[in-house]
N, C-alpha and C positions, 0 to 999 in steps of 0.2 A: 677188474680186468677189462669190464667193456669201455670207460673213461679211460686206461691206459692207452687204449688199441684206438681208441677215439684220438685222442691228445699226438699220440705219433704220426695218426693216418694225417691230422692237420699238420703237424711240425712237416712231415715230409713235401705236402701241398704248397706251404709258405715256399718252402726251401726251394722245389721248383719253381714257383714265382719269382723269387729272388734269383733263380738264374739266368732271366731274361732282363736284355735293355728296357727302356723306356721304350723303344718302337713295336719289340718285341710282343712285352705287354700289351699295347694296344692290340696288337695282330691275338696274341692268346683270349684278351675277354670279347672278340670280336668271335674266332672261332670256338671258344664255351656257348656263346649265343645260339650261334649257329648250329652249333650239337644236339641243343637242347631241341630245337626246332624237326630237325635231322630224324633223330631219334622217335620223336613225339610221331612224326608221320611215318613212320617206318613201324613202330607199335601198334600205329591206327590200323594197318593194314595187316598186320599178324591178327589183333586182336578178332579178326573176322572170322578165324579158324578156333582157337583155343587164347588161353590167355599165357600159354608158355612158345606158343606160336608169336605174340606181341613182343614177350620179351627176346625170344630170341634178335628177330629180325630188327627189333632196338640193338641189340649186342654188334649187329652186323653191322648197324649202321657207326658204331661207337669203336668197331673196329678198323673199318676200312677208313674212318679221320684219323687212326694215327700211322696207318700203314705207310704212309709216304714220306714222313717227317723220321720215321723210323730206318726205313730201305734208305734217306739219304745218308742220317746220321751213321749209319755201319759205312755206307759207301766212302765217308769222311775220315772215318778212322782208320781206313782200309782196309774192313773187311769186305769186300766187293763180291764174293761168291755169300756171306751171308747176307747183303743185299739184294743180290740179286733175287737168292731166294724169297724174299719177306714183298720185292715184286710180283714174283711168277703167282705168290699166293695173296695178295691186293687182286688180282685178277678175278678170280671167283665170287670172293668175298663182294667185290664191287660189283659183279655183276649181278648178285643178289638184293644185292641194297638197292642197285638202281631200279631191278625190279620191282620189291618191294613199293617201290615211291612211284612208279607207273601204276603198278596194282590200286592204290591207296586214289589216285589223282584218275585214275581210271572210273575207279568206283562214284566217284563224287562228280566227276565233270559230265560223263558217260548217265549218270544216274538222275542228274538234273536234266537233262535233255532229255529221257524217256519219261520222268514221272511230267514234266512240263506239258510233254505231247501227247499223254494219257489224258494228263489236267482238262487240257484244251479241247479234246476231241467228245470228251461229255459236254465241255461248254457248246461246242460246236451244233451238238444234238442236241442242245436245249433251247439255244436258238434258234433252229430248226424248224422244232417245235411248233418255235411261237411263230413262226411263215405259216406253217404248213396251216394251224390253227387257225391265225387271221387271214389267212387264201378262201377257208372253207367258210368261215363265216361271210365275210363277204360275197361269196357266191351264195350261201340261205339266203341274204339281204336282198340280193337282184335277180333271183327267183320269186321271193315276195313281192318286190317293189314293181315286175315284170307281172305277176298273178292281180294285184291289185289296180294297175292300168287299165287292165284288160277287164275286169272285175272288180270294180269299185266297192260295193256293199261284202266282198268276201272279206275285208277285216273286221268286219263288225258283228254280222253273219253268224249265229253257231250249226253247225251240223244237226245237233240234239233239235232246237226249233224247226229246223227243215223237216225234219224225220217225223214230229207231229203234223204235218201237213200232207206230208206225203200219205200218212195211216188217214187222214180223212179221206184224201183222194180215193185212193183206193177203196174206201166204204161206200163212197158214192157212187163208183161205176159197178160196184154190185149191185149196189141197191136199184142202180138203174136198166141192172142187164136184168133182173128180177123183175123187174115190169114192163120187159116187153122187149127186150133185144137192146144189144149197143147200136142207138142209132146215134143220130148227129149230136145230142148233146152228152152220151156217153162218149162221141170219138172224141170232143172238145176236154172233156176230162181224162181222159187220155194224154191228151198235146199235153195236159197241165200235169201232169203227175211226170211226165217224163220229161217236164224245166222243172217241174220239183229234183227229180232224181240228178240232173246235172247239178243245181244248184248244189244239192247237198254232195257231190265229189269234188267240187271247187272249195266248198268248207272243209273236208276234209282234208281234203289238199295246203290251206291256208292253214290249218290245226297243225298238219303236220312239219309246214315249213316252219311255224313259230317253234313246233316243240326241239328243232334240230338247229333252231337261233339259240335256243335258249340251252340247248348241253354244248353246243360249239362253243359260246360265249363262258359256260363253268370251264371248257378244256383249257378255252384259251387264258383264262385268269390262273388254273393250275402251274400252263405251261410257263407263265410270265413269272409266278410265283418260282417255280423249280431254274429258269435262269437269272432270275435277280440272285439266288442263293450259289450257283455256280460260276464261279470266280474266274475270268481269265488267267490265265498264268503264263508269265512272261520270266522265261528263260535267260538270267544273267549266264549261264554258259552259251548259250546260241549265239545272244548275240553280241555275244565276244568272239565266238568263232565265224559268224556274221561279217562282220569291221572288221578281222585280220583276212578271211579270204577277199573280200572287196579290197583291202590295202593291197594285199598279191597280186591281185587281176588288174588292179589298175598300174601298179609299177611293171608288170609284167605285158602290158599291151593290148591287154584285152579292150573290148569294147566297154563305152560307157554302158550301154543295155548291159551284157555279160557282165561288167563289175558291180554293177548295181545288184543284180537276180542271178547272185553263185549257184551253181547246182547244190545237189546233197554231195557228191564225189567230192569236190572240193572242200565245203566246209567240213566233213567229214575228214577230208589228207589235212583239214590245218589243226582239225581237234587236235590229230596222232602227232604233228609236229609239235602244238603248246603243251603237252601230256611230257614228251620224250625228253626238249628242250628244257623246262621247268624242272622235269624228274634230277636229270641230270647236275644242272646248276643248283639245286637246292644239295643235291649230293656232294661235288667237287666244290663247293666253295667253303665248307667244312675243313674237309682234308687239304683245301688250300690253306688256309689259315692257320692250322697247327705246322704246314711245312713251312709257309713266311716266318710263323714266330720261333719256329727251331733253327732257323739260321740267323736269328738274332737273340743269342744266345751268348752270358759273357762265358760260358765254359761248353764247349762238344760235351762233356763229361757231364753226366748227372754228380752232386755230390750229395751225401746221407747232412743228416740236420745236425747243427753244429751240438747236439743232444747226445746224438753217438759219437761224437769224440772224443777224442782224448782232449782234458780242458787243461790248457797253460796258461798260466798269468801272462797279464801283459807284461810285466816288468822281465820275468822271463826270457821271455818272446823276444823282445827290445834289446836287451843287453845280449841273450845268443846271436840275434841278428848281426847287433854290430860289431859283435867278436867271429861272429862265423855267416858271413853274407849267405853260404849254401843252403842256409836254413831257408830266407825268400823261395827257391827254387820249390817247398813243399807245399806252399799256398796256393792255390789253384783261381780262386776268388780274385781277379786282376784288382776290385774295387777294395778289398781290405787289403790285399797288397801294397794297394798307393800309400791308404790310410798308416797300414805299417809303417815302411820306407819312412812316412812325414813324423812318425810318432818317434822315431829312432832318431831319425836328425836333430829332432827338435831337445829329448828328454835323454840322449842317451849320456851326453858330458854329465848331466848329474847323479845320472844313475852311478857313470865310474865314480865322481868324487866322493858320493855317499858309502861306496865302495872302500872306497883306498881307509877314509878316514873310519 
């Protein structure tokens, strides 16, 4: 059953193939192309919701290519109020489909411009980063290199060493106020304990500026590390939309500065034009192409596959023809027609003599 239903659904396929010219054809596998493509984005964009959402708004798009080639052919035959109708309803139908394919081109052109400007604005802060990181270090450096000027021995210097000198010092001006008062060479160990005690907050100081070179420099190798890994990302939808608002502003008068640096307004009005523009011509040139190839057509009439008919021989065919011309008038097929007519002229004297005798 499913090979019969197969076998017919192709004989009927052939048989409308066979209804068109050579130009025709072309026009028909030009617009199958185009369906398939049609349809394809037209699914992409249901499939977001459900997967009978895809197929439908596939249907939508697989209906409204034949709606036009359809509203003509009634309008040919003369039914004109049933074309018109099979019009008035291409209307919705088309306006859903073209939908559809703004929705689909929406998602993708709209989508790469937001995940790009996402992409970017991490890279942004990671380069950042690495300023803000090498600003700081550099200022540790010329705090040190400004400490060390001024205080030549505070790189070499530890704090710890001071601080056993300074515990002498201070043992000594007890021991000396112990016998007999701070006098002049207690005040003199005085002066000395207190360039002990500076010394040892310039070591400190220099300890400290080294310890803050030295996490500056781990932050700034993180930071350098975390933007090597973070990837600029460059927007083929921007700057497309980029290069067409700059082609506008410059046919349109603007300035070189202004055509050069579009605002967001702008390339943003040219996205919704390449979005609308696109949606649309990927839509109508479908539905064009099954209407070019339906009026190049050798018969207005669809006919069933030469399978459902009734089958007469040629000889038949041939000898009622040329006893009865009105039989021509039943063939619809202008090209077997011809073939007829030549095949009658040529065999039909032998058909009578074989007749008579």
């Amino acid at each position: 059953m499913i090979r019969n239903a197969a076998s017919g659904f192709a004989a009927v396929l052939a048989n409308f193939w066979n209804q068109h010219t050579a130009e025709g054809k072309i026009w028909l596998t030009l617009a199958v192309g185009a369906l398939v493509v049609d349809a394809a984005l037209s699914y992409q964009y249901g499939i977001t919701q459900t997967t009978w959402h895809g197929l439908g708004f596939a249907f939508l798009a697989v209906f409204f290519s034949q709606l036009p080639d359809a509203a003509m052919s009634q309008w040919e035959r003369g039914n004109k109020v049933f074309a018109v109708v099979i019009a008035l309803g291409a209307i919705p139908i088309g306006a859903m489909a073209f939908y559809s394919h703004i929705g689909y081109a929406a998602g993708i052109r709209v989508g790469d411009v937001q995940q790009s400007e996402v992409q970017n604005i991490s890279f942004a802060d990671a380069r950042k980063s690495v300023e803000d990181n090498e600003s700081a270090l550099k200022m540790w450096h010329d705090r040190m290199a400004k400490l060390t000027a001024e205080q030549p021995w505070a790189a070499t210097v530890k704090a710890d060493g001071l601080r056993g000198d300074l515990a002498a010092a201070e043992k000594a001006i007890e021991l000396e106020t112990a016998r007999g008062g701070c006098k002049a060479k207690c005040q003199g160990l005085m002066v000395q304990k207190g360039e002990l005690e500076k010394r040892i907050a310039t070591a400190e100081k220099a300890a400290d500026i080294t310890a803050q070179i030295a996490a500056t420099q781990r932050k700034l190798d993180e930071a350098r590390a975390a933007a090597k890994a973070t990837k600029f990302s460059s927007s083929t939808v921007k700057n497309q939309n980029d290069v067409a608002a700059q082609v506008w502003l410059a046919f349109a008068g603007a300035s070189a500065k202004d055509s050069i640096s579009p605002d967001k307004v702008t390339t943003t009005y040219t996205n919704i034009v390449i979005i609308a523009v696109g949606s649309f011509s990927f839509m109508i040139m479908t539905a064009l192409g099954f209407a070019i190839a339906g009026r190049n057509r050798r018969s207005t009439h669809f006919q069933e596959p030469a399978s459902n008919q009734e089958q007469v021989s040629p000889i038949s065919v041939e000898v009622a023809g040329r006893t009865n011309p009105q039989v021509f008038g039943l063939i619809k097929d202008e090209a077997m027609l011809a073939k007829l007519r030549d095949a009658v002229h040529r065999n039909a004297p032998h058909l009578i003599n074989a007749r008579a005798a």
